[in-house]
C-alpha positions in Angstrom: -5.5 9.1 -8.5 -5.0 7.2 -12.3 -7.5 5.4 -13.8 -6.3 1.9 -12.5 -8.5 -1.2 -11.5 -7.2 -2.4 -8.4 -7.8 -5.8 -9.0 -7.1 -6.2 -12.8 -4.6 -3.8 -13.7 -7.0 -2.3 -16.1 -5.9 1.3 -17.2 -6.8 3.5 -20.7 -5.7 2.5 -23.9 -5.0 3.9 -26.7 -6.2 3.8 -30.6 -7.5 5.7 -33.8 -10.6 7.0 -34.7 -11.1 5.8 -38.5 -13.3 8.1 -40.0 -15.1 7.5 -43.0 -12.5 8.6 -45.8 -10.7 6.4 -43.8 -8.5 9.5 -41.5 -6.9 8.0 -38.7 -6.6 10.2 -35.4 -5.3 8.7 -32.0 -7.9 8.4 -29.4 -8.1 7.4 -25.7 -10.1 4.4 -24.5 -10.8 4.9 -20.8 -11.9 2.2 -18.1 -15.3 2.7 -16.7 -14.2 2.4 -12.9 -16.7 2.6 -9.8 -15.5 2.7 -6.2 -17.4 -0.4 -4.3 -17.7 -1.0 -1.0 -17.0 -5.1 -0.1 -17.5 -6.6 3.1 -15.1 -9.7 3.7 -17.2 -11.9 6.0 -14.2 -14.1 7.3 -12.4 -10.9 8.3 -15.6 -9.4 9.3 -14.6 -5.8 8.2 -15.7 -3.7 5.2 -13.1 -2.7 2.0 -13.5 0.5 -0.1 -12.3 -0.9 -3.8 -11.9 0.9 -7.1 -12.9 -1.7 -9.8 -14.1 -1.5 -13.1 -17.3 -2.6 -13.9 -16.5 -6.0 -15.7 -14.6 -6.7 -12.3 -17.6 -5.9 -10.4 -19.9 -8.2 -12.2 -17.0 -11.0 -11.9 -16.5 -10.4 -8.2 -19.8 -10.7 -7.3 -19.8 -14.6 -8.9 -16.3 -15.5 -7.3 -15.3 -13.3 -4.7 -12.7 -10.9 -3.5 -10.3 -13.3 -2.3 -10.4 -15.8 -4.9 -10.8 -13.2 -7.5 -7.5 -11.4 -6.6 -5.9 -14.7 -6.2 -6.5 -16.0 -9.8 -5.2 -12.2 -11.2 -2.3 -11.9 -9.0 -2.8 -9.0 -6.8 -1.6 -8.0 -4.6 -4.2 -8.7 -1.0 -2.4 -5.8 0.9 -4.4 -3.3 -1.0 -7.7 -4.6 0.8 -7.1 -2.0 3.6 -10.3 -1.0 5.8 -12.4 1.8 4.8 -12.3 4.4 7.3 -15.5 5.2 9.6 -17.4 2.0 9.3 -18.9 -0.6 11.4 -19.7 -4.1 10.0 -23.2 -4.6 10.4 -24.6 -7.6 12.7 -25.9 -9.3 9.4 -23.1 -9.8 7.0 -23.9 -9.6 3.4 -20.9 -9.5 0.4 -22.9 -7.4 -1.8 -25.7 -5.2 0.0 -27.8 -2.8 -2.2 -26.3 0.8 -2.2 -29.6 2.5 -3.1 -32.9 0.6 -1.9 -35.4 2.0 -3.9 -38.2 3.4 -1.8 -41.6 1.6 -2.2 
């Protein structure tokens, strides 16, 4: 699988490493992607989505939907993750490790 955000288009760039006698050697920038599980509460399912983490913080303020809308992606890659079932209390961005008190 490339290192793509699926909602940006975010993939690894490329540049130099300046040293400090001023050598210039290429180097790879690489996007810091996480794969997030989002529950869409008017389709009621969950989506399994491999974003980078700057997409993360900005979907959490607008939303999948609206998010993907305003950078052009495509919504058919919101497929269901396998082997789920929506809870009975839907919430967009439930904690993934509760910390034990």
């Amino acid at each position: 699988m490339s290192r793509v955000c699926q909602i940006s288009g975010k993939r690894t760039t490329f540049g130099n490493t300046v040293s400090h006698s001023h050598v210039k050697t290429r180097r790879k920038f690489k996007v810091n992607l996480t794969t997030h599980n989002v529950y869409l509460p008017d389709e009621n399912r969950w989506v399994r989505l491999r974003l980078s983490t700057r997409m993360l913080r900005t979907l959490r303020h607008k939303g999948v939907k609206s998010l993907m809308k305003s950078y052009g992606s495509d919504l058919s890659i919101l497929k269901p993750k396998k082997n789920i079932e929506p809870n009975s209390s839907p919430v967009e961005n439930p904690p993934t490790n509760p910390t034990k008190s």
